[in-house]
C-alpha positions as YAML, in Angstrom:
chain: A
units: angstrom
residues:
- id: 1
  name: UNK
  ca: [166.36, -60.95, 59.61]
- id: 2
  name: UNK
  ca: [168.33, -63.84, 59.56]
- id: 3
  name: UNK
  ca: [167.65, -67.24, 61.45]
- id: 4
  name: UNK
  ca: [170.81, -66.54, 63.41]
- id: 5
  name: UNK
  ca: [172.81, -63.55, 64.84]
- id: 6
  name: UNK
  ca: [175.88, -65.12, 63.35]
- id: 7
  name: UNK
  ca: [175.13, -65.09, 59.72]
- id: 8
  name: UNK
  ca: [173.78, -61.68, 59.66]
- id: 9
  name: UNK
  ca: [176.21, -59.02, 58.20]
- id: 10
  name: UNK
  ca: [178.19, -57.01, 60.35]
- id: 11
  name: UNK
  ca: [177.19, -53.37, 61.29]
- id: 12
  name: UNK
  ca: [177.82, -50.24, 59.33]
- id: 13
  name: UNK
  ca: [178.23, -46.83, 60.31]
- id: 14
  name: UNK
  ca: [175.43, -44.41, 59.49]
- id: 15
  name: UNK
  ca: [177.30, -40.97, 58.92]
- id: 16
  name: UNK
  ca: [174.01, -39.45, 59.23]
- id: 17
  name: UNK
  ca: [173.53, -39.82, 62.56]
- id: 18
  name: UNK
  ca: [176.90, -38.60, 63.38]
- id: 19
  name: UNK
  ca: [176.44, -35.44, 65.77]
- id: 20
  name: UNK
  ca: [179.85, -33.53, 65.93]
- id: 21
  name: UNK
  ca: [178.90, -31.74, 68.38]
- id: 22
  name: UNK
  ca: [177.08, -34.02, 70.95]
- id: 23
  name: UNK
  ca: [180.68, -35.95, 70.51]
- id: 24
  name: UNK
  ca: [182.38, -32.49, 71.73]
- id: 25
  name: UNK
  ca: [180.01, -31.96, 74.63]
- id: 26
  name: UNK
  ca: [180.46, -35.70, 76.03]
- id: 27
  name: UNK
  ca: [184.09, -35.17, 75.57]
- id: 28
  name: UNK
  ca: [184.06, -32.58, 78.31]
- id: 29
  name: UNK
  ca: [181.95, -35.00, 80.49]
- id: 30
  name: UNK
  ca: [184.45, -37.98, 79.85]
- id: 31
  name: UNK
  ca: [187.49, -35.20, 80.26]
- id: 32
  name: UNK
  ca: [186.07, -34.07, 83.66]
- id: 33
  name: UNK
  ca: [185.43, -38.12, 85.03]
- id: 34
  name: UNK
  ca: [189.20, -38.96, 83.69]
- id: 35
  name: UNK
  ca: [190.62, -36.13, 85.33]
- id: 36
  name: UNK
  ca: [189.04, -36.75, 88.60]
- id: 37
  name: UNK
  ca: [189.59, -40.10, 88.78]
- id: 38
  name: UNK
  ca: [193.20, -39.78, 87.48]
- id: 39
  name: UNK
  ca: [193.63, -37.45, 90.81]
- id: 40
  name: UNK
  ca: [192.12, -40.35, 92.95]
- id: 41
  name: UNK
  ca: [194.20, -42.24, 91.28]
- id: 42
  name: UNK
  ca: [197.53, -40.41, 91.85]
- id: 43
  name: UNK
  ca: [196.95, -39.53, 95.41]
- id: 44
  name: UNK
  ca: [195.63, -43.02, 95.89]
- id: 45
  name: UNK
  ca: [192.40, -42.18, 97.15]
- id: 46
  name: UNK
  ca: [190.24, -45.15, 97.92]
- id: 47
  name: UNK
  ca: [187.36, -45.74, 95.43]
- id: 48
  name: UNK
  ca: [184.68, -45.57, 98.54]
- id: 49
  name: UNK
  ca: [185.69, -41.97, 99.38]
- id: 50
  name: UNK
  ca: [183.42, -39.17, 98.41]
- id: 51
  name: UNK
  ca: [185.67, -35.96, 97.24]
- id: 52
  name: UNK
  ca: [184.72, -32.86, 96.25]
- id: 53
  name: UNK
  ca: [185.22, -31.03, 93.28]
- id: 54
  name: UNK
  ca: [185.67, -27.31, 92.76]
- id: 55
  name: UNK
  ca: [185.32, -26.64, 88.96]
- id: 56
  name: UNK
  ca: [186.33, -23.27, 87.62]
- id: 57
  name: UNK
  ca: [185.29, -22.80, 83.54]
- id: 58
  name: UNK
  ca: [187.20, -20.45, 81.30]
- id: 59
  name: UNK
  ca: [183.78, -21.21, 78.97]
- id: 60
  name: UNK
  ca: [180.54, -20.92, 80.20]
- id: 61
  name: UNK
  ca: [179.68, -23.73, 77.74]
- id: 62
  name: UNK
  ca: [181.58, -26.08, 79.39]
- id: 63
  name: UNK
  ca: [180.03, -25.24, 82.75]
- id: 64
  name: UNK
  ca: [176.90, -25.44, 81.25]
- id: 65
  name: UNK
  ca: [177.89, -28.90, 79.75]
- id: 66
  name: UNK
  ca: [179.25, -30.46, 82.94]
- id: 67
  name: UNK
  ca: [175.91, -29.14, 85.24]
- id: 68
  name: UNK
  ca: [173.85, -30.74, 82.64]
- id: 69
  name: UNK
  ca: [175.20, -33.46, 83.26]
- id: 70
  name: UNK
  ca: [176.05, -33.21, 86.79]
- id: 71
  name: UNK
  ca: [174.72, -36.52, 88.38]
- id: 72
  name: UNK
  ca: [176.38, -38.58, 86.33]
- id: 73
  name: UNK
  ca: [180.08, -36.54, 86.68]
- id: 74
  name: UNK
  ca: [179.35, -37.20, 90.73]
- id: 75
  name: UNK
  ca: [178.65, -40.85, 90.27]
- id: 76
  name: UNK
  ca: [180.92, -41.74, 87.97]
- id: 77
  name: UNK
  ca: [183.63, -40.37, 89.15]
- id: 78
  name: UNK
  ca: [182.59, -40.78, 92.60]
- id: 79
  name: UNK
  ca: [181.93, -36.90, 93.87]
- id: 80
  name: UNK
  ca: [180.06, -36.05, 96.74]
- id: 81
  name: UNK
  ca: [179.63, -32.40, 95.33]
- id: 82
  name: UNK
  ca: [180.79, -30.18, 92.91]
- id: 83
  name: UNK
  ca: [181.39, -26.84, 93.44]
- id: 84
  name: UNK
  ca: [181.65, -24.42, 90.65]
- id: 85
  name: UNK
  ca: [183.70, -21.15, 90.25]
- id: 86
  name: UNK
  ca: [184.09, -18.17, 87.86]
- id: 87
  name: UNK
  ca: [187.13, -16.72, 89.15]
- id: 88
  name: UNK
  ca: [188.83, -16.01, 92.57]
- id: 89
  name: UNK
  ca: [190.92, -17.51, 94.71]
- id: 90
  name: UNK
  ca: [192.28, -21.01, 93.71]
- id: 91
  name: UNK
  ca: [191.35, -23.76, 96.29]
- id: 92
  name: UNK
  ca: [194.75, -24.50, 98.57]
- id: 93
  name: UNK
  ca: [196.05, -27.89, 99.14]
- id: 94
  name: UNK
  ca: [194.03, -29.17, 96.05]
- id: 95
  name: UNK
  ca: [194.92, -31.29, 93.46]
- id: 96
  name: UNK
  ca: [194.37, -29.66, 89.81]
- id: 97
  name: UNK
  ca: [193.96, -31.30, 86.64]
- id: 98
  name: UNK
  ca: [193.49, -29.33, 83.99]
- id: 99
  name: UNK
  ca: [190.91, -30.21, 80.64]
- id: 100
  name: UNK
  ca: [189.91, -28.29, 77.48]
- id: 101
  name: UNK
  ca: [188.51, -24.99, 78.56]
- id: 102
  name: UNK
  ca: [188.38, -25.70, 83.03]
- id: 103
  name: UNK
  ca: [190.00, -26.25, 85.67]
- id: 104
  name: UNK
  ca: [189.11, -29.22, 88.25]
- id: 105
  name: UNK
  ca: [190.81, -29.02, 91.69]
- id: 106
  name: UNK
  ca: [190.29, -31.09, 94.27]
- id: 107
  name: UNK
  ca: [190.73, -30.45, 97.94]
- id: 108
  name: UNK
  ca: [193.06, -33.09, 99.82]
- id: 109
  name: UNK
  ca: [192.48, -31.04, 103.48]
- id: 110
  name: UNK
  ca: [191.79, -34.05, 105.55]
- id: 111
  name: UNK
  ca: [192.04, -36.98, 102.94]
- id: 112
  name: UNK
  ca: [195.56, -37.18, 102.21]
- id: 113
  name: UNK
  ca: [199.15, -37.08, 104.71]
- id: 114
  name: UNK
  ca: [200.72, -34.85, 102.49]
- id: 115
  name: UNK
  ca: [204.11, -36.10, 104.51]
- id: 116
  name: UNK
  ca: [203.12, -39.34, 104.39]
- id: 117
  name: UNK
  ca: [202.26, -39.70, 100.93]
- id: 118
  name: UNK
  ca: [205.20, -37.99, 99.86]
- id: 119
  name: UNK
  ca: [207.62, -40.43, 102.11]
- id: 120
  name: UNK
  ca: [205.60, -42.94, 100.11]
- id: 121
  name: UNK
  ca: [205.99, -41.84, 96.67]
- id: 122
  name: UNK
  ca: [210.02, -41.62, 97.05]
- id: 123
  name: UNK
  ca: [209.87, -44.98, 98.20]
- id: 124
  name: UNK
  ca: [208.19, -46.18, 95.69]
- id: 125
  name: UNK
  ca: [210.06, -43.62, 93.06]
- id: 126
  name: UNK
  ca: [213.90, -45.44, 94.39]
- id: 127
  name: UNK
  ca: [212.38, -49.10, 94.26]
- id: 128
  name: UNK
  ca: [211.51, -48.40, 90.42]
- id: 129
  name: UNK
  ca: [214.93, -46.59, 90.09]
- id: 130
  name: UNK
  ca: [217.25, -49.30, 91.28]
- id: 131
  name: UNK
  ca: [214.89, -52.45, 89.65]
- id: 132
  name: UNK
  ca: [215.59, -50.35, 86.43]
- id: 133
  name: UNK
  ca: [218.83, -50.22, 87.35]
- id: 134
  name: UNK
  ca: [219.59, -54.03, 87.20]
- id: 135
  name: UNK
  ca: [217.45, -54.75, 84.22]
- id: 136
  name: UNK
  ca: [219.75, -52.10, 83.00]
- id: 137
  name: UNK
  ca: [222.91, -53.92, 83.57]
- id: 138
  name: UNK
  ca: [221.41, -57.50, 82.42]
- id: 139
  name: UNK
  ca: [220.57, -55.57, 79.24]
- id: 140
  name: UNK
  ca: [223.84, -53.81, 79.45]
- id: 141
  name: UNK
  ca: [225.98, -57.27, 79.60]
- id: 142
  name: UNK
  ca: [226.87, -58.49, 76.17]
- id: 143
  name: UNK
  ca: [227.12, -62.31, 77.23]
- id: 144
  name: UNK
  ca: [223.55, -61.75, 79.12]
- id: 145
  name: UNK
  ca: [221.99, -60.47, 75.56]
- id: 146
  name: UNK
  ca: [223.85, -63.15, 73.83]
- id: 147
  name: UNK
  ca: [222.87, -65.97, 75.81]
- id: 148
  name: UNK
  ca: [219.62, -65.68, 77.23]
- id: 149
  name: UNK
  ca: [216.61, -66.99, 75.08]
- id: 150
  name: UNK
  ca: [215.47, -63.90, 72.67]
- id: 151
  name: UNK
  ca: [212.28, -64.00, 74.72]
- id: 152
  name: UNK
  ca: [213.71, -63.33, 77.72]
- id: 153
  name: UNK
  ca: [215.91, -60.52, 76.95]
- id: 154
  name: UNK
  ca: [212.40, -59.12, 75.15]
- id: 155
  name: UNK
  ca: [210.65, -59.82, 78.27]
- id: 156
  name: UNK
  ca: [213.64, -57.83, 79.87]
- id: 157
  name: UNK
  ca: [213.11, -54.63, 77.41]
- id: 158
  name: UNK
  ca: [209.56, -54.95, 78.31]
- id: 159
  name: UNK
  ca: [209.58, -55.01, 81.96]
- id: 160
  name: UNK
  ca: [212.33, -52.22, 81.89]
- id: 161
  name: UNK
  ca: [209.87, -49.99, 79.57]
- id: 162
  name: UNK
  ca: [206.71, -51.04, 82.42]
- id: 163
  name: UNK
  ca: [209.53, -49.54, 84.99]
- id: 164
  name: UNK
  ca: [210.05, -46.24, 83.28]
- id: 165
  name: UNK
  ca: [206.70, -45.48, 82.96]
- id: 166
  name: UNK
  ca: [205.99, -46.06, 86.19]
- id: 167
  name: UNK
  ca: [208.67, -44.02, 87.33]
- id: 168
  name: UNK
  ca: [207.96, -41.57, 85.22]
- id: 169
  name: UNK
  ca: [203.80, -41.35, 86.85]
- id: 170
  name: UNK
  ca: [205.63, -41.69, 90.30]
- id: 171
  name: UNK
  ca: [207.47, -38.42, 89.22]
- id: 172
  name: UNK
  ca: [204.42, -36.55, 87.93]
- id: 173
  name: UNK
  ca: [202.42, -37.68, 91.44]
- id: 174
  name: UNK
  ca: [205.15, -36.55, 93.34]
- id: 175
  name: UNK
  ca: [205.37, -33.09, 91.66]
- id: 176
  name: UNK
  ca: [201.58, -32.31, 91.79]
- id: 177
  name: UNK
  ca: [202.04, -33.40, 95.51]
- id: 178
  name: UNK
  ca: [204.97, -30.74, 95.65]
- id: 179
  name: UNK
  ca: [202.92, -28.28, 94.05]
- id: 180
  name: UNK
  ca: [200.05, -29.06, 96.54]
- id: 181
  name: UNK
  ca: [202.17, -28.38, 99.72]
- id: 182
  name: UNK
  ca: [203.37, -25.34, 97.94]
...
């Protein structure tokens, strides 16, 4: 309305258009993309491969909501199919993320060295141990804390926090892995 974009005023929310429950059903869309991506993620999947997907629904609602929505699931989180399930036997050597009201498991048979990865992930789990370890004992040395600029120490505290997370992801990969060989 105005001459420019910057003088107009900025946007308010319309509760009236405000759909409670087309927010719930996307949530189960964005759930089911997060948790298959996260999987990729953790079993460090390239991007490029096509997995599949076998989806089992405790709700028929939510199976309804993620066929409905099926192509974009696949493409976004990069599926070549999805399979769905109402019950049986659980798909072995798949990874399994679990979202409100399903199941997603994904079969590593062919994709993934389960040895491999695992030597990988303790490798990676003892390199984050012992760097945290000697941020640790910088942290730990009075004169260190004392001395050193207040933004180093901080940037210390922060790489030290980065470390533990990581760790602690490195831990929950290499259980789910555990749980896959299982």
């Amino acid at each position: 309305e105005a001459d420019s974009i910057m003088i107009q005023p900025y946007p308010t929310v319309d509760a009236a258009v405000i759909d409670d429950d087309v927010e719930r059903r996307m949530n189960v869309v964005m759930e089911a993309i997060r948790a298959v991506r996260n999987i990729r993620s953790e079993m460090n999947l390239p991007p490029s491969q096509a997995l599949t997907a076998v989806v089992i629904a405790s709700e028929h609602a939510i199976e309804a909501e993620l066929r409905a929505h099926e192509a974009y699931v696949r493409r976004l989180a990069r599926l070549g199919e999805i399979r769905y399930q109402t019950d049986g036997e659980r798909p072995r050597g798949a990874a399994l993320a679990v979202i409100d009201g399903a199941e997603i498991h994904v079969p590593l048979a062919g994709l993934v060295n389960l040895q491999e990865e695992s030597k990988r992930l303790e490798k990676e789990i003892a390199k984050a141990v012992n760097d945290l370890a000697g941020i640790h004992r910088k942290l730990s040395d009075a004169k260190f804390v004392e001395r050193a600029p207040e933004e180093v120490v901080e940037e210390q505290r922060d790489r030290a926090a980065q470390l533990e997370e990581k760790r602690q992801s490195l831990e929950k990969s290499m259980e789910r892995l555990r749980q896959i060989q299982a």
